[in-house]
C-alpha positions in Angstrom: 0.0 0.0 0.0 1.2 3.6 -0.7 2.0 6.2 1.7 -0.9 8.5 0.3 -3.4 5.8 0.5 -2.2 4.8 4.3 -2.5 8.9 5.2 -5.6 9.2 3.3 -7.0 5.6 5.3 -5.7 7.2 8.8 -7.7 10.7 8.1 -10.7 9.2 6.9 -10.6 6.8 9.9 -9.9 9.8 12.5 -12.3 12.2 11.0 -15.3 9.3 11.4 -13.8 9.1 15.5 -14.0 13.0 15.5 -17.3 13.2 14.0 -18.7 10.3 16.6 -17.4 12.8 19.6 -19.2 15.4 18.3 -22.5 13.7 18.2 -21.9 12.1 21.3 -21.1 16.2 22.3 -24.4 17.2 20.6 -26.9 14.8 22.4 -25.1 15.3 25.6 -25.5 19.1 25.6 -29.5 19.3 23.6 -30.6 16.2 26.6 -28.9 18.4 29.1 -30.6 21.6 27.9 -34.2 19.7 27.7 -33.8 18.2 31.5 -32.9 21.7 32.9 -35.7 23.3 31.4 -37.8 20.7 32.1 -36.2 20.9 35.8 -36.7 17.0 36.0 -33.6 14.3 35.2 -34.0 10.8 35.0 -32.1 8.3 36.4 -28.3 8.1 35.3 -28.7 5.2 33.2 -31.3 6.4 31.3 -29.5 9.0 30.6 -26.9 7.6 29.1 -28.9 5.4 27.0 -30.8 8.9 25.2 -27.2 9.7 24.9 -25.9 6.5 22.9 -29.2 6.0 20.9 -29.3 10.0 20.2 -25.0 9.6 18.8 -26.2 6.6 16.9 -29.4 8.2 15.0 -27.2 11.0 14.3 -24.4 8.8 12.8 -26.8 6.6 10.9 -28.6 9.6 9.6 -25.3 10.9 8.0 -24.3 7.7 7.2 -27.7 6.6 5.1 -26.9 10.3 3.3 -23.2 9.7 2.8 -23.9 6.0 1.3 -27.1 7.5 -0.9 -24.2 10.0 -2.2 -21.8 7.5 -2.9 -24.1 5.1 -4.3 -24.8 7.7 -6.6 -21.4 8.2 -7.9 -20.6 5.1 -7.8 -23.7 4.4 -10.2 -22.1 6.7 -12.6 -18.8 5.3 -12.4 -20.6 2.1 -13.3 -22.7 3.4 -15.7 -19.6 5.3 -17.7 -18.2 1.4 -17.5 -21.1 -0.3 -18.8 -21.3 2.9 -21.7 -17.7 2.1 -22.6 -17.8 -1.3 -23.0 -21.5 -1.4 -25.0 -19.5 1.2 -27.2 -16.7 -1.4 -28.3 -19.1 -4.0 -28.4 -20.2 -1.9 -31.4 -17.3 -1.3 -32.9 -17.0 2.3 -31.6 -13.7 2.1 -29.8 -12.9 5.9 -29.4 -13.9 6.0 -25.7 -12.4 7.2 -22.4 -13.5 6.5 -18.7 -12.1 8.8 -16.7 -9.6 7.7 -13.7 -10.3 8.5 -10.4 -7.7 7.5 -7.4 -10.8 7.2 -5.2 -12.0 4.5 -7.1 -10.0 2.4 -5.4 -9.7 -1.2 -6.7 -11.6 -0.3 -9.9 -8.7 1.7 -10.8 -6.9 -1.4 -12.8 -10.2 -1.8 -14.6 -10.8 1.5 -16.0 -6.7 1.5 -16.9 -7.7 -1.9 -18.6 -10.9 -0.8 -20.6 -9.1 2.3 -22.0 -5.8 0.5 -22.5 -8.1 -2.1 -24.7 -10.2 0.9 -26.2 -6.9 1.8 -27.7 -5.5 -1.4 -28.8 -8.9 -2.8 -30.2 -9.4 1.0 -31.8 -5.4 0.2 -33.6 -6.2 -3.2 -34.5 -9.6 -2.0 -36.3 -7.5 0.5 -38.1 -5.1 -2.3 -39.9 -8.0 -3.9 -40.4 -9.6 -0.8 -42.5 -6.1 -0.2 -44.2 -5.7 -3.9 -44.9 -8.8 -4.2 -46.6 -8.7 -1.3 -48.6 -4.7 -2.1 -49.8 -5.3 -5.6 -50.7 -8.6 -4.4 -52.7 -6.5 -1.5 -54.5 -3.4 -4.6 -55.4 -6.5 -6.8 -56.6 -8.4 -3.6 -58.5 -5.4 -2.5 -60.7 -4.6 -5.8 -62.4 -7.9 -6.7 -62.9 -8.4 -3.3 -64.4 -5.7 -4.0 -66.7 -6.6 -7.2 -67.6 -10.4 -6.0 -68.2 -9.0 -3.0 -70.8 -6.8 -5.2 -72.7 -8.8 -8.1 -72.9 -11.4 -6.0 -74.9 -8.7 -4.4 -76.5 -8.0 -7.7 -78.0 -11.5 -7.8 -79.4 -10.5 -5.6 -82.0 -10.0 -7.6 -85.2 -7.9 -4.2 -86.6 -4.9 -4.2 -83.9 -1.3 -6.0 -85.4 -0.4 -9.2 -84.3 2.7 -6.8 -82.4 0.3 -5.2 -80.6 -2.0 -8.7 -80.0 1.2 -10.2 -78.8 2.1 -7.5 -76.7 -1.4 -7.1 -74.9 -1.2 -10.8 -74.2 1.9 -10.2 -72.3 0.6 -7.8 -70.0 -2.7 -9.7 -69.2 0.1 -12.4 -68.2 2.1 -10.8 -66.4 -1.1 -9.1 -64.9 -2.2 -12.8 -63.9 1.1 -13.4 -62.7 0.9 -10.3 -60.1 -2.6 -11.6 -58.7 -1.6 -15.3 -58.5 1.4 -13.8 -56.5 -0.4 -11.5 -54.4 -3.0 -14.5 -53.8 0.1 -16.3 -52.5 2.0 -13.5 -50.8 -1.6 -13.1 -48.6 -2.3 -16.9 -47.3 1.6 -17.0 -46.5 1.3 -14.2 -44.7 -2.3 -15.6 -43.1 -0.8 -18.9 -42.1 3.0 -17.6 -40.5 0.3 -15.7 -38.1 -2.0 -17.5 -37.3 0.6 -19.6 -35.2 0.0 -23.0 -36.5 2.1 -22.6 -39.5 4.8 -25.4 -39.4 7.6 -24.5 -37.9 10.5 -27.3 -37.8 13.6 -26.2 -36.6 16.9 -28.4 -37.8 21.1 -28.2 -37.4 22.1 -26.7 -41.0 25.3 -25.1 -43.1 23.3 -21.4 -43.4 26.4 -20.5 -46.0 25.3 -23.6 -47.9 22.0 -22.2 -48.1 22.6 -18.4 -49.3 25.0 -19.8 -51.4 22.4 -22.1 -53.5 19.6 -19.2 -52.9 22.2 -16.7 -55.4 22.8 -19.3 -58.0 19.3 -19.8 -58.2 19.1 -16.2 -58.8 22.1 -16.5 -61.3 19.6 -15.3 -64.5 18.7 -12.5 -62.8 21.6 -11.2 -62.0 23.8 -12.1 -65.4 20.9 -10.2 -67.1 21.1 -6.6 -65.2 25.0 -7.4 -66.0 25.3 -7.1 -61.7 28.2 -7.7 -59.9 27.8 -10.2 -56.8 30.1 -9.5 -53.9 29.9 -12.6 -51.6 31.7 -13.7 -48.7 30.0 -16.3 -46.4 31.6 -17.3 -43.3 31.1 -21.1 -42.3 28.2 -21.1 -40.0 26.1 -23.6 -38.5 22.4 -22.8 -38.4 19.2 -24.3 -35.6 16.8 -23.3 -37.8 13.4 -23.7 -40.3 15.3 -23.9 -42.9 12.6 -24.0 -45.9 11.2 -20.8 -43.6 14.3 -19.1 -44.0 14.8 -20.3 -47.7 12.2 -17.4 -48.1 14.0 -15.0 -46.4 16.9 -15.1 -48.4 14.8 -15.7 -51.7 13.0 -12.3 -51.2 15.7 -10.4 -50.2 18.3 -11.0 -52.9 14.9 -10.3 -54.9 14.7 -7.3 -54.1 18.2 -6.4 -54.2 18.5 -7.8 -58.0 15.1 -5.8 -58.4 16.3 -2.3 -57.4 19.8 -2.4 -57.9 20.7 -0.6 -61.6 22.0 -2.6 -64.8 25.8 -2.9 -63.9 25.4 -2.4 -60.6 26.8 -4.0 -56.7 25.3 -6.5 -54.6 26.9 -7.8 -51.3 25.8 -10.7 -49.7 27.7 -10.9 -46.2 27.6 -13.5 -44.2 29.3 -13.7 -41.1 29.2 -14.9 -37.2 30.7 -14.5 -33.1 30.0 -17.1 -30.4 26.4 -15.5 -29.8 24.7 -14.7 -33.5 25.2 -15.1 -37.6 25.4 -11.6 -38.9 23.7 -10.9 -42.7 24.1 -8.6 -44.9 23.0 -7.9 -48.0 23.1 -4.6 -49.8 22.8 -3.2 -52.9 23.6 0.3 -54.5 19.9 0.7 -56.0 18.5 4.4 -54.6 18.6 4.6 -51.2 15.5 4.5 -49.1 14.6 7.6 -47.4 14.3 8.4 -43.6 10.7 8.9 -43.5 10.2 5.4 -45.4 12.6 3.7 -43.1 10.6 2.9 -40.3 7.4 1.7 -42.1 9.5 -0.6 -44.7 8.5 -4.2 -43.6 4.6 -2.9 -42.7 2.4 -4.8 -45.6 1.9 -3.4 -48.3 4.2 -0.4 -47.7 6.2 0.9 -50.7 8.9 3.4 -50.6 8.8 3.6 -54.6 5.1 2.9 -55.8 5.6 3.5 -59.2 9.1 1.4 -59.1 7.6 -1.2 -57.1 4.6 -1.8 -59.4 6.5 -2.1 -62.7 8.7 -4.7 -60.9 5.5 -6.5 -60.2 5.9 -6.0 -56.0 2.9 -6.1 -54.2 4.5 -4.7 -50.6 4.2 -8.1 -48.7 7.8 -9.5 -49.2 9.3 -7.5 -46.3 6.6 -8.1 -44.1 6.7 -12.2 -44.5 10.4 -12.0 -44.1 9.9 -9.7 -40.7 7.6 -12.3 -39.6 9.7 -15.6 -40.7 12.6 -13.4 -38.3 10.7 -13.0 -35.4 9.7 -16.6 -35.6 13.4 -17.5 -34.9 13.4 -14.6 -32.4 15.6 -12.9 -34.7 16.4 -9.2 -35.9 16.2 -7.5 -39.0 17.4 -3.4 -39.8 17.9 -1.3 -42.6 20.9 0.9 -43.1 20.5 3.4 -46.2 22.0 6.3 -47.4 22.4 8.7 -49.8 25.6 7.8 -52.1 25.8 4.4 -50.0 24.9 1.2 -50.4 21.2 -0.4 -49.1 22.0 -2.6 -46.6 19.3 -5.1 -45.0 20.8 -6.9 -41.4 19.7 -10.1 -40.1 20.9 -11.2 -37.1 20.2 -15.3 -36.1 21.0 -16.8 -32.4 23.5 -19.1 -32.3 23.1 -22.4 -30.4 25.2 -22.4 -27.3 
């Protein structure tokens, strides 16, 4: 117990003795006043007895007022609780119930109810922005694929331009079957009975196969591949982080310029395995930076939607990390190199 409530507990319980003297004071004196006046006294112990039942009347008197106060109060306080919570129920989570120290063990309630006001209120937000993101990823290739498929009714376009509508309602296709992917990955790492099946693996081995498999990719942009991977022994999911690395040399082939730098890094102490890999694409901006691996989030809209991105990558890689209670950062400059850092425990 606090110091202020044991002071507050002491006065309250001094100020009820006080106020029981002084109605023990005030029936004494008005039954002394009536027997003189009266000029007759009964016997002592009768006496006494007005006295104790005249303190008591007066105390239960300003107790039964007191309690119909309080009661009162405290029937607001209620009802404020009862508003708040039919509120949420209804999907209206922008409420507030005040706090009042007095309210003594109902204090940790209303701190609950408000701190849940604001959570559920947040968590309704994603859910808004969430809807609307994936319908605007879902709207704009079907829009394309609507306008060129009645493009291609025309019997008086070339076969060029036949071929070349075809192509974008493929690669169209290609972005929705993606994103369709992209958002039940994403559905099942959260819901938290995705498999998860940690094993003993080389982690070089497996970056190392992940950028050959991405040799195409690379030899087309013309990109030089800086790589240096450190032997390291992994505990770890590793067709979980297989995605990781796939979607982050991705993106690094995907934004870095024809003849440009990659760097994949890979390296380790007694504790954690350190990665790195950067690219000398543009840099990603300070504002952008802390809102990178939210879904759907794009630094470079325009870039990111010719490359066929959809926003959700970054956000299934942060997720895959935090399932091997990992880290991931971003380190970019201007005139510097794009650097993503993952950082895996070591077994002891």
């Amino acid at each position: 117990m606090s110091l202020g409530k044991r002071v507050r507990g002491t006065l309250f319980a001094l100020g009820i003795f006080i106020l029981i003297i002084l109605y023990w004071l005030a029936v004494f004196y008005a039954t002394e006043w009536i027997f003189t006046y009266m000029n007759k006294r009964p016997p002592e112990v009768v006496v006494q007895l007005i006295n104790c039942i005249g303190g008591m009347f007066l105390w239960g008197i300003t107790m039964a007022c007191l309690g119909r106060f309080f009661r009162s109060e405290q029937m607001k306080f209620f009802q404020s609780l009862i508003h708040a919570i039919r509120s949420m129920s209804r999907g209206d989570f922008n409420v507030f119930v005040d706090s009042n120290p007095h309210n003594g063990p109902f204090v940790e309630l209303v701190d609950s109810i408000n701190n849940m006001a604001v959570e559920l209120g947040q968590l309704e937000k994603m859910r808004q922005e969430f809807i609307s993101n994936v319908s605007h990823e879902i709207q704009s290739p079907l829009t394309s694929i609507s306008g060129f498929s009645r493009a291609l009714q025309n019997e008086m376009i070339t076969p060029a331009e036949r071929k070349h509508y075809l192509e974008i309602i493929e690669a169209e296709s290609t972005r929705l079957s993606k994103l369709s992917d992209n958002l039940l990955k994403l559905s099942s790492l959260e819901s938290q009975h995705h498999p998860f099946e940690p094993k003993s693996y080389r982690l070089d081995k497996q970056i190392r196969n992940h950028i050959l498999a991405c040799e195409v990719q690379w030899v087309e942009k013309n990109i030089e591949m800086d790589i240096e991977l450190e032997p390291v022994t992994l505990i770890a999911d590793e067709d979980l982080l297989g995605q990781v690395w796939t979607n982050l040399i991705h993106n690094a082939i995907k934004f870095t310029p024809v003849g440009g730098t990659i760097g994949v890094h890979a390296t380790s102490n007694r504790k954690e395995a350190i990665i790195r890999i950067s690219n000398n694409g543009a840099c990603i901006s300070e504002e952008d930076l802390p809102h990178i691996f939210e879904r759907f989030y794009k630094a470079d809209k325009s870039r990111n939607r010719a490359s066929g991105g959809n926003g959700l990558g970054l956000s299934i890689v942060k997720k895959i990390i935090d399932m091997h209670a990992g880290t991931i950062s971003v380190e970019s400059k201007p005139e510097e190199m794009t650097t993503f850092i993952v950082r895996l425990s070591l077994p002891e």
